[in-house]
mmCIF file of the C-alpha atoms, coordinates in Angstrom:
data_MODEL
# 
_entry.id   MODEL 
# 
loop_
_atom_site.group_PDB 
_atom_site.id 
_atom_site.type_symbol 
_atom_site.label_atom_id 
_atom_site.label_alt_id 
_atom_site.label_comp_id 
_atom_site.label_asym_id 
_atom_site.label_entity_id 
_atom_site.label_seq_id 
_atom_site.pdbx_PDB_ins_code 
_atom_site.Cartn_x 
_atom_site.Cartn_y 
_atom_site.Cartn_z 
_atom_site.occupancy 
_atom_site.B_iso_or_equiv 
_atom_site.pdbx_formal_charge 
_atom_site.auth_seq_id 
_atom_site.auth_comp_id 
_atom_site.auth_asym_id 
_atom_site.auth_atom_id 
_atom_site.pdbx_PDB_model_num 
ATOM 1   C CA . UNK A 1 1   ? -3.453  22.995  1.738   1.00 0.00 ? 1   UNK A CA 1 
ATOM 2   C CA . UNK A 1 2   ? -4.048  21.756  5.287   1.00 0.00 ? 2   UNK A CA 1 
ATOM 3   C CA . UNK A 1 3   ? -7.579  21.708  7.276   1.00 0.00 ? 3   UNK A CA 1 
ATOM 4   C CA . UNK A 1 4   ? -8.596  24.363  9.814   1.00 0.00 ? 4   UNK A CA 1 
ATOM 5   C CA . UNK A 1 5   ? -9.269  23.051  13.325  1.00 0.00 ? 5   UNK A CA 1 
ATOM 6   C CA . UNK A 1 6   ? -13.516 23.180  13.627  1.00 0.00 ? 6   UNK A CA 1 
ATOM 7   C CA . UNK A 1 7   ? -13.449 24.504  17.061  1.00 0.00 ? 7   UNK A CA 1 
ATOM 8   C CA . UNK A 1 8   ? -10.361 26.776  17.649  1.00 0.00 ? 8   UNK A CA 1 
ATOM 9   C CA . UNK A 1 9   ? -10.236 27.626  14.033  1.00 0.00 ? 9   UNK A CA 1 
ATOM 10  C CA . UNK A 1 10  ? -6.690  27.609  13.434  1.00 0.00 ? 10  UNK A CA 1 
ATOM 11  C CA . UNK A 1 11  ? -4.382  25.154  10.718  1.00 0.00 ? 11  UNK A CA 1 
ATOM 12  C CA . UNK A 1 12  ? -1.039  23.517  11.221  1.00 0.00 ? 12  UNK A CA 1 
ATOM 13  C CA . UNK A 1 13  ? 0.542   24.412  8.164   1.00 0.00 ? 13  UNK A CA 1 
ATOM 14  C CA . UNK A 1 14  ? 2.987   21.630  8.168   1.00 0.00 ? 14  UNK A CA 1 
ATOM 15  C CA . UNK A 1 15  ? 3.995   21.996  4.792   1.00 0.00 ? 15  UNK A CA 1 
ATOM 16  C CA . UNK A 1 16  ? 5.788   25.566  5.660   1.00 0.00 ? 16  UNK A CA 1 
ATOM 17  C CA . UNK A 1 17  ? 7.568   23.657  8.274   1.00 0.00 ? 17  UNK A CA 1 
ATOM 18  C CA . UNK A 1 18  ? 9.002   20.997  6.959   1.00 0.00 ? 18  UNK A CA 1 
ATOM 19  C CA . UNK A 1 19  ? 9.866   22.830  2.930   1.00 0.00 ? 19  UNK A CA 1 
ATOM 20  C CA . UNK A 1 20  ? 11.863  26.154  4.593   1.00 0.00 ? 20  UNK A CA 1 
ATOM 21  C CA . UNK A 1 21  ? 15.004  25.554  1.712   1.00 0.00 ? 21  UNK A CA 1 
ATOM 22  C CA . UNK A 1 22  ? 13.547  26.505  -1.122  1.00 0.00 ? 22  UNK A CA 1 
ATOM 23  C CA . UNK A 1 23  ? 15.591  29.447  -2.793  1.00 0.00 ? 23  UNK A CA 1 
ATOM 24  C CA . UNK A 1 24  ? 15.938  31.051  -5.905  1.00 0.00 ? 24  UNK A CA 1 
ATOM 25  C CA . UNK A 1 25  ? 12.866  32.216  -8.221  1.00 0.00 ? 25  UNK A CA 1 
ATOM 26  C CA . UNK A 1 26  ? 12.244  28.939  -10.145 1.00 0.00 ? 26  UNK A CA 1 
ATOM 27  C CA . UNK A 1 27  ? 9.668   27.627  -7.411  1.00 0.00 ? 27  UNK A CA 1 
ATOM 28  C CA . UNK A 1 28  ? 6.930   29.543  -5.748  1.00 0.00 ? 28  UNK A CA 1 
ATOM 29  C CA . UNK A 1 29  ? 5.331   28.177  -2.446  1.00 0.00 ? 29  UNK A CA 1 
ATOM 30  C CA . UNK A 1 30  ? 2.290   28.943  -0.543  1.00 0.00 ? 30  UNK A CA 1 
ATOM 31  C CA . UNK A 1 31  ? 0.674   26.876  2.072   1.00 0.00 ? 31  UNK A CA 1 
ATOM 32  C CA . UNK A 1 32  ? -2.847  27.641  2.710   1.00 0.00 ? 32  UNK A CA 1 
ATOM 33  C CA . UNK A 1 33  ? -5.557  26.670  5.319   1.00 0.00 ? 33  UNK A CA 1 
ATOM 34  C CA . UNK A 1 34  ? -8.782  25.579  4.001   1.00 0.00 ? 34  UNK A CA 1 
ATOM 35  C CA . UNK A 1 35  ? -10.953 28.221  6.206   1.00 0.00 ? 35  UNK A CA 1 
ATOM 36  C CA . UNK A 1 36  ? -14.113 26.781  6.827   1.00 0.00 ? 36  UNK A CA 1 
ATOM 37  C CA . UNK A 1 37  ? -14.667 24.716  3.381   1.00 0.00 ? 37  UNK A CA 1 
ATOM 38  C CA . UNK A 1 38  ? -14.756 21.209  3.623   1.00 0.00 ? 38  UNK A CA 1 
ATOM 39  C CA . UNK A 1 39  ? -11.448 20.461  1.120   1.00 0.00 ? 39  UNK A CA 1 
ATOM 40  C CA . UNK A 1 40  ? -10.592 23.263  -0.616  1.00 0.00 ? 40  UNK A CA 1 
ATOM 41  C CA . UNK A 1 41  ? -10.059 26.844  0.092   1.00 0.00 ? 41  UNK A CA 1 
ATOM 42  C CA . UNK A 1 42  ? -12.364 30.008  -1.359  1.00 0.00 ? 42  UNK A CA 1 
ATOM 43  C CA . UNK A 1 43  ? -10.157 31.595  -4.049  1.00 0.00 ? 43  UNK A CA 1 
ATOM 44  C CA . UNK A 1 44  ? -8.499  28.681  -5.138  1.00 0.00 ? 44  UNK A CA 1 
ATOM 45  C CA . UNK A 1 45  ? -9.563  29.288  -8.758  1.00 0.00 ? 45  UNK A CA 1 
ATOM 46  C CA . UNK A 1 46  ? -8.043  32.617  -8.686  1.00 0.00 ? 46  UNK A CA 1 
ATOM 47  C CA . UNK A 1 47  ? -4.821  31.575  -6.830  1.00 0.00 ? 47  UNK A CA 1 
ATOM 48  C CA . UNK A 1 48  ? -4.535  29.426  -9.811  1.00 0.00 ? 48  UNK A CA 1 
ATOM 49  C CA . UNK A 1 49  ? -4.964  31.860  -12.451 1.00 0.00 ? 49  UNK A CA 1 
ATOM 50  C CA . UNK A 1 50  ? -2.383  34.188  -10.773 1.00 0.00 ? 50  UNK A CA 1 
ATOM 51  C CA . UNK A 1 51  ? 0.537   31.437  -10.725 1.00 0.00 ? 51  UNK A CA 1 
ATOM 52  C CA . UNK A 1 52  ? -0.414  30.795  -14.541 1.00 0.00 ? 52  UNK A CA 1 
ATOM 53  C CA . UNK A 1 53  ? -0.377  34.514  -15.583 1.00 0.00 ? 53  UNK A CA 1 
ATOM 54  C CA . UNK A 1 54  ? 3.135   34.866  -12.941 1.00 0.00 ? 54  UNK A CA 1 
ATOM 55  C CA . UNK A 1 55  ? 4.745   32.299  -15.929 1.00 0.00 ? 55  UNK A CA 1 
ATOM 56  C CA . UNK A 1 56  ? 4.856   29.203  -13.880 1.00 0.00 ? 56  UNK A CA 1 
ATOM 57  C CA . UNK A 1 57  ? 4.869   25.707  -15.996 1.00 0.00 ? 57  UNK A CA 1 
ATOM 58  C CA . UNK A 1 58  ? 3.267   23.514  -13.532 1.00 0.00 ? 58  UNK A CA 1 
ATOM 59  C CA . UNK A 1 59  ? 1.738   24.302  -10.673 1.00 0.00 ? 59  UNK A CA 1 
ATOM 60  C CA . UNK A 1 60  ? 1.214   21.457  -7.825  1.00 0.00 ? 60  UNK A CA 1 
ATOM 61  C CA . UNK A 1 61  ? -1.891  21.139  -5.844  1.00 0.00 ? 61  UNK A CA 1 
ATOM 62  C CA . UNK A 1 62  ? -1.828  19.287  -2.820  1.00 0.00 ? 62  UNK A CA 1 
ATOM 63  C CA . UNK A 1 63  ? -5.202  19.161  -0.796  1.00 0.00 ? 63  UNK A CA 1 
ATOM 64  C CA . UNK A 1 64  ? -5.837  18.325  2.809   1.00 0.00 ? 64  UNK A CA 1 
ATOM 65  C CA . UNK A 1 65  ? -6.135  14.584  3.869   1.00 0.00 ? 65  UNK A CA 1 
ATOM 66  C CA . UNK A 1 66  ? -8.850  12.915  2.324   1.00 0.00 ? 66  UNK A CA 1 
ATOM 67  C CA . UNK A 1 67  ? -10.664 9.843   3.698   1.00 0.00 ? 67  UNK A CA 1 
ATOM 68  C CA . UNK A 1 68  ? -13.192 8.009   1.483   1.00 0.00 ? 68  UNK A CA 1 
ATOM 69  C CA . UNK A 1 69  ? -15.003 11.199  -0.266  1.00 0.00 ? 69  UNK A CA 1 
ATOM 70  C CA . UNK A 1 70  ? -13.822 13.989  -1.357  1.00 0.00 ? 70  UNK A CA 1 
ATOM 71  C CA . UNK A 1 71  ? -12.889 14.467  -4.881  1.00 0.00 ? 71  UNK A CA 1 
ATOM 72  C CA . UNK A 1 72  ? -13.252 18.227  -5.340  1.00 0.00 ? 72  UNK A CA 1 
ATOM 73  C CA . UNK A 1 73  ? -9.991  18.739  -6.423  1.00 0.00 ? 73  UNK A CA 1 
ATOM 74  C CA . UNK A 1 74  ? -10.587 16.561  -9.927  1.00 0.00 ? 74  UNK A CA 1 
ATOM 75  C CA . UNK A 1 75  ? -12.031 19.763  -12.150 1.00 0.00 ? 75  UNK A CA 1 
ATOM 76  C CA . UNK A 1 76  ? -9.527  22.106  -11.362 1.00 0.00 ? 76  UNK A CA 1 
ATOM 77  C CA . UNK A 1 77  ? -6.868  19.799  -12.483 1.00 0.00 ? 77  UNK A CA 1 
ATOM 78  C CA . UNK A 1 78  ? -4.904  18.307  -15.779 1.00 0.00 ? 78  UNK A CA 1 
ATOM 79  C CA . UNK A 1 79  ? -3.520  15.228  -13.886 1.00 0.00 ? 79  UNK A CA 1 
ATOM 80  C CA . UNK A 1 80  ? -4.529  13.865  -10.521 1.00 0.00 ? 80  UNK A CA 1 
ATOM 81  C CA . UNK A 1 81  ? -2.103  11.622  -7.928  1.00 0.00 ? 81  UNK A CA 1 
ATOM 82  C CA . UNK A 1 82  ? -3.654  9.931   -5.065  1.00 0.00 ? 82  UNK A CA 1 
ATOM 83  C CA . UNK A 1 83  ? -1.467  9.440   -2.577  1.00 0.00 ? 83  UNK A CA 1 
ATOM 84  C CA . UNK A 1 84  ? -2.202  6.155   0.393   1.00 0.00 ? 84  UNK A CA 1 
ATOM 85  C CA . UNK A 1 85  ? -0.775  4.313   2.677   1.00 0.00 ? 85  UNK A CA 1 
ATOM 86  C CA . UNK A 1 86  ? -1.105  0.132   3.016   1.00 0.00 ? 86  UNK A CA 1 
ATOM 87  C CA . UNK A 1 87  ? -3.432  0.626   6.051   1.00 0.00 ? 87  UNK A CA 1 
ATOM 88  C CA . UNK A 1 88  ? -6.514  1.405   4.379   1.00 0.00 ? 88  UNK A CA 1 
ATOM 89  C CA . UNK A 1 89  ? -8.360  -1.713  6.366   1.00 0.00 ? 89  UNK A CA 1 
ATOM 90  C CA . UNK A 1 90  ? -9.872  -4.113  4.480   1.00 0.00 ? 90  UNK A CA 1 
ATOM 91  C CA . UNK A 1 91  ? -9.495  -4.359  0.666   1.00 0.00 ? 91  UNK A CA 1 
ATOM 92  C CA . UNK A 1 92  ? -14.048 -3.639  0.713   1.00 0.00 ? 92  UNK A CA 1 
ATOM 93  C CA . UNK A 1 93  ? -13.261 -0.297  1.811   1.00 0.00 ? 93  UNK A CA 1 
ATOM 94  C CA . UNK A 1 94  ? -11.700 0.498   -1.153  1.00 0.00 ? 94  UNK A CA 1 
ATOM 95  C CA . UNK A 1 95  ? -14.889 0.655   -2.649  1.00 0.00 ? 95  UNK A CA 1 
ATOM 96  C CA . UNK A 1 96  ? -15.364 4.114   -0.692  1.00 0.00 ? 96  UNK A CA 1 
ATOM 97  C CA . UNK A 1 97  ? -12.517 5.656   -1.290  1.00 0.00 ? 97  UNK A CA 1 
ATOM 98  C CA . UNK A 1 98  ? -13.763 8.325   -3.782  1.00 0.00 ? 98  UNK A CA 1 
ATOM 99  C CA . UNK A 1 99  ? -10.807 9.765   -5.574  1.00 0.00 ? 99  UNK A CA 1 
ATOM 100 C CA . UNK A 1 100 ? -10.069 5.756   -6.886  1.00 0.00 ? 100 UNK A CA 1 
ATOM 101 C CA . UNK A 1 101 ? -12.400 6.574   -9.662  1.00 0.00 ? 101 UNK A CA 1 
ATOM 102 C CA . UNK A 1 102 ? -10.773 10.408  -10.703 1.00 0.00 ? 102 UNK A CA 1 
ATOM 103 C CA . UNK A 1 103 ? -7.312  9.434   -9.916  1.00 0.00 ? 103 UNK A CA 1 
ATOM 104 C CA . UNK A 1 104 ? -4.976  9.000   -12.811 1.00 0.00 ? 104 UNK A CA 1 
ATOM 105 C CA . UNK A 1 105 ? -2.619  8.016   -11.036 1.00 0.00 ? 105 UNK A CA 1 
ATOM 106 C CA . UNK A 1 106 ? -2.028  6.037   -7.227  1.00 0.00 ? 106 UNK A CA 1 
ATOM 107 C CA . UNK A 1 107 ? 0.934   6.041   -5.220  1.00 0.00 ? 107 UNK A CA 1 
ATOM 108 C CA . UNK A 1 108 ? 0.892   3.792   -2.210  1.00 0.00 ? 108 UNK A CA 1 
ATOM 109 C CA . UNK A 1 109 ? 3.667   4.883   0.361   1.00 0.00 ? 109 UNK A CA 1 
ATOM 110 C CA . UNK A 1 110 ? 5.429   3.570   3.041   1.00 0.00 ? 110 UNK A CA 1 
ATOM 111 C CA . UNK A 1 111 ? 5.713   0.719   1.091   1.00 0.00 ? 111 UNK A CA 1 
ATOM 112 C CA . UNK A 1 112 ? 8.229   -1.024  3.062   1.00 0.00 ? 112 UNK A CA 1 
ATOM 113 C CA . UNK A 1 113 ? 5.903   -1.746  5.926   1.00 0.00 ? 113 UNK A CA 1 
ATOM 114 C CA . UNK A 1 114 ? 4.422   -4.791  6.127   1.00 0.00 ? 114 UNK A CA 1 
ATOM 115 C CA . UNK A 1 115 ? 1.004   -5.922  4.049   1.00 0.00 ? 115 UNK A CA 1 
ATOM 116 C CA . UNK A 1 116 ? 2.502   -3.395  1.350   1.00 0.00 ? 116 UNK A CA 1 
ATOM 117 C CA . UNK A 1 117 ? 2.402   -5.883  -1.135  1.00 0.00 ? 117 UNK A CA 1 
ATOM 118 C CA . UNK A 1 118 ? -1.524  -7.164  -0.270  1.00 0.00 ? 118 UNK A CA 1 
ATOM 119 C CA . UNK A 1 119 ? -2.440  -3.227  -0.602  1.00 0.00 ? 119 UNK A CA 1 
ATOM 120 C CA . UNK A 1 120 ? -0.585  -3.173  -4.163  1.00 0.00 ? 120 UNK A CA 1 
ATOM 121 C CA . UNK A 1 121 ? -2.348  -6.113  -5.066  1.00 0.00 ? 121 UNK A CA 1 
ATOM 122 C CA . UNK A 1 122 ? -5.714  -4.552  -3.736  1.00 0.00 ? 122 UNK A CA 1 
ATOM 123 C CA . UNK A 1 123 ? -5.668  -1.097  -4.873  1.00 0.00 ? 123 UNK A CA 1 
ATOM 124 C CA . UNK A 1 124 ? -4.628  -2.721  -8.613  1.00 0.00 ? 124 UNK A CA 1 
ATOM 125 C CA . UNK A 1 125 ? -7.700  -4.865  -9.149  1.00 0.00 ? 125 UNK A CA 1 
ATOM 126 C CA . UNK A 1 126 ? -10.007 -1.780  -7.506  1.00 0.00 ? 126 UNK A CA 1 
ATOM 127 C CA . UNK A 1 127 ? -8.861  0.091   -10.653 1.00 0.00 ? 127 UNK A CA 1 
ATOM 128 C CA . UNK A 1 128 ? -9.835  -2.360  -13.097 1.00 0.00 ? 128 UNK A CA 1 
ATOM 129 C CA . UNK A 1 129 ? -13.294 -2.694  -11.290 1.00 0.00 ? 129 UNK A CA 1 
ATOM 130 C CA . UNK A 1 130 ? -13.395 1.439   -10.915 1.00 0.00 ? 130 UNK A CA 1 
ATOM 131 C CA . UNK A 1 131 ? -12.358 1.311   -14.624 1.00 0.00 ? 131 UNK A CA 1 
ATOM 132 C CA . UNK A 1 132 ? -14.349 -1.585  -15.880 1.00 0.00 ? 132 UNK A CA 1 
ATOM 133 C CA . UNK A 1 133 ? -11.130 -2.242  -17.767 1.00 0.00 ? 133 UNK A CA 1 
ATOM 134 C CA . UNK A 1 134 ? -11.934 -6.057  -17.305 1.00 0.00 ? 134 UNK A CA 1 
ATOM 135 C CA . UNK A 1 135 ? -9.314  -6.696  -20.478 1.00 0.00 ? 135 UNK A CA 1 
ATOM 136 C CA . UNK A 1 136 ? -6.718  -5.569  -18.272 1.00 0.00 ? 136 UNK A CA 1 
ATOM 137 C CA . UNK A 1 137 ? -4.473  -6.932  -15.513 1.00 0.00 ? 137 UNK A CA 1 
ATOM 138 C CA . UNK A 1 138 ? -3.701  -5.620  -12.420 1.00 0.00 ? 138 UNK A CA 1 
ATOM 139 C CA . UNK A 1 139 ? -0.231  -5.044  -13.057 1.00 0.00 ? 139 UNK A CA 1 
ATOM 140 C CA . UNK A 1 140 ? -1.017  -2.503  -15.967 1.00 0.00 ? 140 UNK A CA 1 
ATOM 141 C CA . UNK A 1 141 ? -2.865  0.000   -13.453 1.00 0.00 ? 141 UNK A CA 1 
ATOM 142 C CA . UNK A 1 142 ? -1.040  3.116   -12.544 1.00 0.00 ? 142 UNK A CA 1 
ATOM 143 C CA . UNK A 1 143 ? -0.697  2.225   -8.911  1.00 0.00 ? 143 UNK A CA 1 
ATOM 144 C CA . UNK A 1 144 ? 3.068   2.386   -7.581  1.00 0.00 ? 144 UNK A CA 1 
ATOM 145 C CA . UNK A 1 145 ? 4.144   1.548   -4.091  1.00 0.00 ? 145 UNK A CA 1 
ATOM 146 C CA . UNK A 1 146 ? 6.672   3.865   -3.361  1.00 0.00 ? 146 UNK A CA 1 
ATOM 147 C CA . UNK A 1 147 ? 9.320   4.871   -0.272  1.00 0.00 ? 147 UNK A CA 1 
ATOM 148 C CA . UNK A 1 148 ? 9.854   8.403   -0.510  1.00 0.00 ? 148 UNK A CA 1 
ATOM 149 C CA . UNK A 1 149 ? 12.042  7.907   2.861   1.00 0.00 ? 149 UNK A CA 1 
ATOM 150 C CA . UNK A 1 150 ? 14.273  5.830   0.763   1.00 0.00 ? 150 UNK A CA 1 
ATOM 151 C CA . UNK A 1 151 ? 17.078  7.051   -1.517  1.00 0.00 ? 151 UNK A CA 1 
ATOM 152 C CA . UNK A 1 152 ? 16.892  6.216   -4.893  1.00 0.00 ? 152 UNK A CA 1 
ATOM 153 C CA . UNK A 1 153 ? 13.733  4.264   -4.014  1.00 0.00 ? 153 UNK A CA 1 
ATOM 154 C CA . UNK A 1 154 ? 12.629  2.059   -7.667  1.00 0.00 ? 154 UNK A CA 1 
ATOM 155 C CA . UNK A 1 155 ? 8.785   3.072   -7.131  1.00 0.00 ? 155 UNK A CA 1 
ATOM 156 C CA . UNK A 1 156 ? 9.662   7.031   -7.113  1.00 0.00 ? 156 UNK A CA 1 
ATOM 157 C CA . UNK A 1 157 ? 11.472  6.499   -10.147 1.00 0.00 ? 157 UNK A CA 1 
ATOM 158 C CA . UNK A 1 158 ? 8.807   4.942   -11.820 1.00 0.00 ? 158 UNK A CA 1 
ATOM 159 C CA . UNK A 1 159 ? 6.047   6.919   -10.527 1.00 0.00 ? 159 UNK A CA 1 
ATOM 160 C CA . UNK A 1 160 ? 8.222   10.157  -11.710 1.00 0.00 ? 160 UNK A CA 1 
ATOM 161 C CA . UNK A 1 161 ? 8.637   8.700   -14.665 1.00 0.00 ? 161 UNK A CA 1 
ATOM 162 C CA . UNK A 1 162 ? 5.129   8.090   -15.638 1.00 0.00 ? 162 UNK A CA 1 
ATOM 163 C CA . UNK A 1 163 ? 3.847   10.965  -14.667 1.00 0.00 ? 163 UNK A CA 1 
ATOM 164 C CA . UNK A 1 164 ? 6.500   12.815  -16.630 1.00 0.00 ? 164 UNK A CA 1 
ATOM 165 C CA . UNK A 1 165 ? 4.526   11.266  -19.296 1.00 0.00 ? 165 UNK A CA 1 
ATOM 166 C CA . UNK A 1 166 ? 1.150   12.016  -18.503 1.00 0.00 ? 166 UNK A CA 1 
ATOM 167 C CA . UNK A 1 167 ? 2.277   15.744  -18.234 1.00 0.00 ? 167 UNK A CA 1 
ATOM 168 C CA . UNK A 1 168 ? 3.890   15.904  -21.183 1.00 0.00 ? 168 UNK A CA 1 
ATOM 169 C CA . UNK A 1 169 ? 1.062   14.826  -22.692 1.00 0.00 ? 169 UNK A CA 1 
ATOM 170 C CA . UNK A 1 170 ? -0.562  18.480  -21.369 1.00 0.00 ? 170 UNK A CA 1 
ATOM 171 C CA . UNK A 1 171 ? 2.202   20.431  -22.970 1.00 0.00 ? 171 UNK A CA 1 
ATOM 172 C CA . UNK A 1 172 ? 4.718   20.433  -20.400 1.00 0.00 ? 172 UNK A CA 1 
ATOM 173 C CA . UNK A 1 173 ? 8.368   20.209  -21.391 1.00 0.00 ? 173 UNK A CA 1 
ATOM 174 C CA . UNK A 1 174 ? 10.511  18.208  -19.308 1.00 0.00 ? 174 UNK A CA 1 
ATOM 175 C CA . UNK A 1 175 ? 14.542  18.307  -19.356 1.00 0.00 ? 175 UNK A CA 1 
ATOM 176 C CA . UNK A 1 176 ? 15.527  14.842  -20.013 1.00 0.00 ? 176 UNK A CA 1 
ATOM 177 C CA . UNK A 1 177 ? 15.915  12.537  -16.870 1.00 0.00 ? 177 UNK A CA 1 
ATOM 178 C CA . UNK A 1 178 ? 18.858  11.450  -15.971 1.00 0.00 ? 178 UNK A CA 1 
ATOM 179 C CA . UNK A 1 179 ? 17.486  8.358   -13.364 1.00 0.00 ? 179 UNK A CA 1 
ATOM 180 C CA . UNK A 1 180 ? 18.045  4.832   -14.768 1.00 0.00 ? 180 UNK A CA 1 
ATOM 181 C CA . UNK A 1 181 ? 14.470  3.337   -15.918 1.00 0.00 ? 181 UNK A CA 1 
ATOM 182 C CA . UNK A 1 182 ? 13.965  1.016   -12.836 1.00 0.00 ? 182 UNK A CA 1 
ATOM 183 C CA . UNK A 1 183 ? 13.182  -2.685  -12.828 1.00 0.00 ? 183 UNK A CA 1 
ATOM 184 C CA . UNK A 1 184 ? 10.081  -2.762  -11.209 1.00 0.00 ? 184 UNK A CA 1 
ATOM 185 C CA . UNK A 1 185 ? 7.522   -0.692  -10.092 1.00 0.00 ? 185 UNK A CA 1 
ATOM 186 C CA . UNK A 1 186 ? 7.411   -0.362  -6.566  1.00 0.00 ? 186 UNK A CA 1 
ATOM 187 C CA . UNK A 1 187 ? 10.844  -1.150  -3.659  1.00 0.00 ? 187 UNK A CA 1 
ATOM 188 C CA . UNK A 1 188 ? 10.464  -4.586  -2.452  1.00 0.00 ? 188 UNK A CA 1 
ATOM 189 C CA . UNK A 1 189 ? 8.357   -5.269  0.273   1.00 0.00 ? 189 UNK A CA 1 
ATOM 190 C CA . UNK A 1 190 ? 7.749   -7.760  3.107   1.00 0.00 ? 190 UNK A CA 1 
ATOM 191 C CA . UNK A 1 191 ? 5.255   -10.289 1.854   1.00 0.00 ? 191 UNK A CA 1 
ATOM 192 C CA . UNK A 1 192 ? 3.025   -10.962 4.725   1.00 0.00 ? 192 UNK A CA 1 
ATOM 193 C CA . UNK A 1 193 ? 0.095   -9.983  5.394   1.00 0.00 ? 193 UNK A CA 1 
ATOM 194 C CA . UNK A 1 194 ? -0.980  -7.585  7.901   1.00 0.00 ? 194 UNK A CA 1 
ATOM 195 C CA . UNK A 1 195 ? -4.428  -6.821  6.428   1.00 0.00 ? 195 UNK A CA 1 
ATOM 196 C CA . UNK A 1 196 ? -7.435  -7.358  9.196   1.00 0.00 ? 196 UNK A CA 1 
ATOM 197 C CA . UNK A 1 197 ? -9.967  -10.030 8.325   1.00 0.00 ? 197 UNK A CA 1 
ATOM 198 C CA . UNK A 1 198 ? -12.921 -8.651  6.406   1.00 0.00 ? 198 UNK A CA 1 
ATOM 199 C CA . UNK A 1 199 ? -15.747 -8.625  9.054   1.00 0.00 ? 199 UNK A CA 1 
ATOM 200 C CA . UNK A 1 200 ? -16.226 -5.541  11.291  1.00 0.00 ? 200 UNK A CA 1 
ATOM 201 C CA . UNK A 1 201 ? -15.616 -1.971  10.387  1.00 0.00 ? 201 UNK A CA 1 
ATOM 202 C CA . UNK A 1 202 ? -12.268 -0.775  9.388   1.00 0.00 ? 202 UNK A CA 1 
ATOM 203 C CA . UNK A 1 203 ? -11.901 2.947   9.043   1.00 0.00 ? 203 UNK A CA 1 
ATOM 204 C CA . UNK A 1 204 ? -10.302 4.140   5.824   1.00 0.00 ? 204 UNK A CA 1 
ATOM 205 C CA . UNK A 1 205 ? -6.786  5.771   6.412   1.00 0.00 ? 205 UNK A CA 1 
ATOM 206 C CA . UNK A 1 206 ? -6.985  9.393   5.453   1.00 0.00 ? 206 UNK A CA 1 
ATOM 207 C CA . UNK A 1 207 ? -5.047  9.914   2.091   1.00 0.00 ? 207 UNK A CA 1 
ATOM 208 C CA . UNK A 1 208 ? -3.591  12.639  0.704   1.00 0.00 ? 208 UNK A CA 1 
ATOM 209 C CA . UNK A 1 209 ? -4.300  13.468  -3.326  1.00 0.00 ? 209 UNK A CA 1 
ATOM 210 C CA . UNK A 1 210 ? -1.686  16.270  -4.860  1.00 0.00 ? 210 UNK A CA 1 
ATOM 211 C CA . UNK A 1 211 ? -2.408  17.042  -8.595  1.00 0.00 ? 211 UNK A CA 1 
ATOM 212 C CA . UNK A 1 212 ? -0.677  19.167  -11.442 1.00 0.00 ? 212 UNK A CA 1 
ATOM 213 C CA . UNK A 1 213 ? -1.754  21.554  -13.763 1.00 0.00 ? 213 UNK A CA 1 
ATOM 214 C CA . UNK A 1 214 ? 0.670   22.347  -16.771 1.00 0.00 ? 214 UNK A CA 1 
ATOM 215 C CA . UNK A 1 215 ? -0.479  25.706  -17.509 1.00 0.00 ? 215 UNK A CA 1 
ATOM 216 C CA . UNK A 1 216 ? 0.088   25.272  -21.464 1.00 0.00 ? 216 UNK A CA 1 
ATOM 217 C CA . UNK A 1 217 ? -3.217  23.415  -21.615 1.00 0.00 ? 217 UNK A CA 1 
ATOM 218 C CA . UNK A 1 218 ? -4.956  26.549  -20.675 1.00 0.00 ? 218 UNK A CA 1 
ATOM 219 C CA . UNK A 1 219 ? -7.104  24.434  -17.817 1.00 0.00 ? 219 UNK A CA 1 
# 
């Protein structure tokens, strides 16, 4: 799903651009503008139901990019991904980023740019505050810095990995993967820090949050 434009009232639907390969009639895919709503588009409810009753397995949402509200997506869904980058601003404006208290799941990207690891670090212990899973540490939280420009990138692996889980947990079945468990969670990463100093006002970088809906669960 990608916005429509306020004033001239059309959408880049960059998604049809870039995915023009797809073939065969094991994947289904429809970009659609929002028209007017705020996230998601009129309908979507029923767009749902018709992929679910056309046989699909899973069906993948992927809404418009989000900034710090914004969590509309959350009831329509089994299992929600938020998707960031490192330059979010400050690690306080974490605290407004919405979908950190829906998400099951958080994938920080571009991980190989610099201040990757601070955002890892930042986004972790936001979970256990979000969570109030003060037993916990950091490291356990489902947050995985990931590359997706990089082949066989460690943190794709693991974040397909354990969502494979999650989903399976729903009812989907899964072929069994074939990609070597990987070491660690997330590719490394330069270590310093690119992270502004706390005072002043650093805009939240607009995230993207795609989630999946096994349609055995009957959601």
């Amino acid at each position: 799903m990608d916005p429509t434009r306020r004033r001239g009232g059309g959408a880049l639907l960059g998604d049809r651009i870039r995915m023009n390969s797809l073939d065969g009639d094991r994947v289904f895919f429809r970009s659609l503008a929002t028209r007017g709503a705020r996230e998601l588009p009129a309908g979507i409810d029923g767009i749902i139901a018709a992929c679910k009753a056309a046989g699909y397995d899973l069906i993948i949402l992927e809404t418009p990019g989000i900034g710090q509200g914004d969590a509309a997506i959350v009831p329509l869904v089994d299992t929600s991904l938020y998707v960031m980058t490192p330059e979010f601003g400050a690690a306080s404006q974490l605290e407004k980023i919405d979908m950190l208290d829906f998400a099951d799941v958080v994938a920080i990207n571009k991980f190989e740019r610099r201040g990757a690891q601070d955002a890892l670090r930042d986004v972790s212990r936001q979970l256990v505050r979000n969570r109030e899973a003060f037993g916990s540490r950091p490291e356990d939280m489902p947050v995985f810095g990931t590359s997706a420009a990089t082949f066989d990138d460690d943190g794709v692996t693991a974040l397909y990995r354990h969502l494979g889980g999650l989903l399976a947990g729903h009812g989907l079945r899964l072929a069994t993967a074939r990609c070597p468990t990987p070491a660690r969670r997330s590719p490394p990463a330069p270590r310093r820090s690119s992270r502004p100093a706390a005072s002043g006002t650093c805009p939240t970088s607009p995230g993207r949050s795609a989630a999946t809906t096994p349609t055995p669960s009957g959601r």
